[in-house]
C-alpha positions as CSV (number, residue, x, y, z in Angstrom):
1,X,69.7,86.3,72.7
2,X,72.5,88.8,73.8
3,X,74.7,86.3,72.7
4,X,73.6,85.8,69.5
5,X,73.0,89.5,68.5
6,X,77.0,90.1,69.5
7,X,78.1,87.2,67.1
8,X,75.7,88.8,64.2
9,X,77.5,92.3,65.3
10,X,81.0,90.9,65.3
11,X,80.4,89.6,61.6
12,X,78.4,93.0,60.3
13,X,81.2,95.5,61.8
14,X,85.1,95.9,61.5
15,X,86.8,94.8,65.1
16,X,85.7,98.1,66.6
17,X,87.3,97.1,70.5
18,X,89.1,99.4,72.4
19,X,92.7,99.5,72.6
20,X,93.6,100.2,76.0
21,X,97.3,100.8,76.9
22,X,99.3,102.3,79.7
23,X,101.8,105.5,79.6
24,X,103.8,105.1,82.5
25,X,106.3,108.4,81.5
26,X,102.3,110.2,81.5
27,X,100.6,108.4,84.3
28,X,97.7,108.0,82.2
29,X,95.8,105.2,80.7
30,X,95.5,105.8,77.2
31,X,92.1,104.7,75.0
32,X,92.8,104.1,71.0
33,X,95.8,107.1,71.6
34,X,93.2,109.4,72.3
35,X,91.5,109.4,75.6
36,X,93.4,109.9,78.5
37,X,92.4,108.7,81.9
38,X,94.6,109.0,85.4
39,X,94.5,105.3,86.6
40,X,93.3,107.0,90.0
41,X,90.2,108.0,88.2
42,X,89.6,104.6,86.1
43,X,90.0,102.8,89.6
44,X,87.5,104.9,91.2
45,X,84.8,103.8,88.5
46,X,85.4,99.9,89.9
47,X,82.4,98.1,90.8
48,X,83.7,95.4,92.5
49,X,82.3,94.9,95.7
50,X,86.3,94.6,97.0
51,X,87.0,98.2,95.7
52,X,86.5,101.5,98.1
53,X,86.4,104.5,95.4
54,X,87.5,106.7,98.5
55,X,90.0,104.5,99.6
56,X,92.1,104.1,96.6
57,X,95.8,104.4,97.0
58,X,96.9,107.8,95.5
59,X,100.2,106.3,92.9
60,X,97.5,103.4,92.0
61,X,98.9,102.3,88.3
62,X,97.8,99.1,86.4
63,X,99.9,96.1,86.3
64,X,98.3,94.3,83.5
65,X,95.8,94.8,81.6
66,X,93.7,92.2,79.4
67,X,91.0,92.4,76.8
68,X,88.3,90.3,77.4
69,X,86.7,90.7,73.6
70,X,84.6,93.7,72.8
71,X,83.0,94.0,76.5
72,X,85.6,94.9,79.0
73,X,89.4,94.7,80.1
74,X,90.7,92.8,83.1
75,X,93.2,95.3,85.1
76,X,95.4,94.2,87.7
77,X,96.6,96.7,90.1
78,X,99.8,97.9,92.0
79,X,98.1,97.1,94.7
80,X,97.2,93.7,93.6
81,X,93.0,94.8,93.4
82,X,91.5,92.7,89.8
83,X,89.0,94.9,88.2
84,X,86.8,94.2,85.2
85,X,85.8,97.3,83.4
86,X,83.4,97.2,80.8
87,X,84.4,99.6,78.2
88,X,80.8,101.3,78.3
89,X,82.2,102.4,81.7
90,X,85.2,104.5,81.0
91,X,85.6,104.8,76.5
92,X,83.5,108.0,75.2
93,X,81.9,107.1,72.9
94,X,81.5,103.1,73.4
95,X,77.8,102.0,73.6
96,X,78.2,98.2,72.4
């Protein structure tokens, strides 16, 4: 059912994903050029059972990052940690 109400969504709406980028002069992870996000803070938010929030390394910065359609983006770590955030998780605004 999910399924099918995303593909009726994709076909009513514009592509309305989040572009996700990284500013490595700012440190910051940068959401459609307006949200700004430390990569410390976006790493915290990681739900993967692999990821201590209070054991993050403090000069954490994404090594990739990958759009997986409009639910999340795949971010690989300095220190080689994979986490899938879904965009309701960390874009204001983003309730899809």
């Amino acid at each position: 059912e999910s399924v099918v109400a995303e593909v009726r969504r994709m076909k009513e709406e514009p592509d309305s994903t989040p572009v996700v980028t990284y500013d490595s002069e700012t440190n910051e992870i940068v959401v459609n050029g307006k949200q700004r996000i430390a990569p410390l803070d976006l790493r915290r938010l990681c739900r993967s059972p692999a990821n201590d929030p209070k054991r993050v390394p403090e000069g954490i910065a994404p090594k990739q990052m990958v759009p997986l359609g409009r639910y999340a983006v795949q971010i690989i770590w300095s220190d080689g940690h994979q986490s899938l955030m879904p965009y309701r998780a960390f874009v204001e605004g983003y309730d899809k």
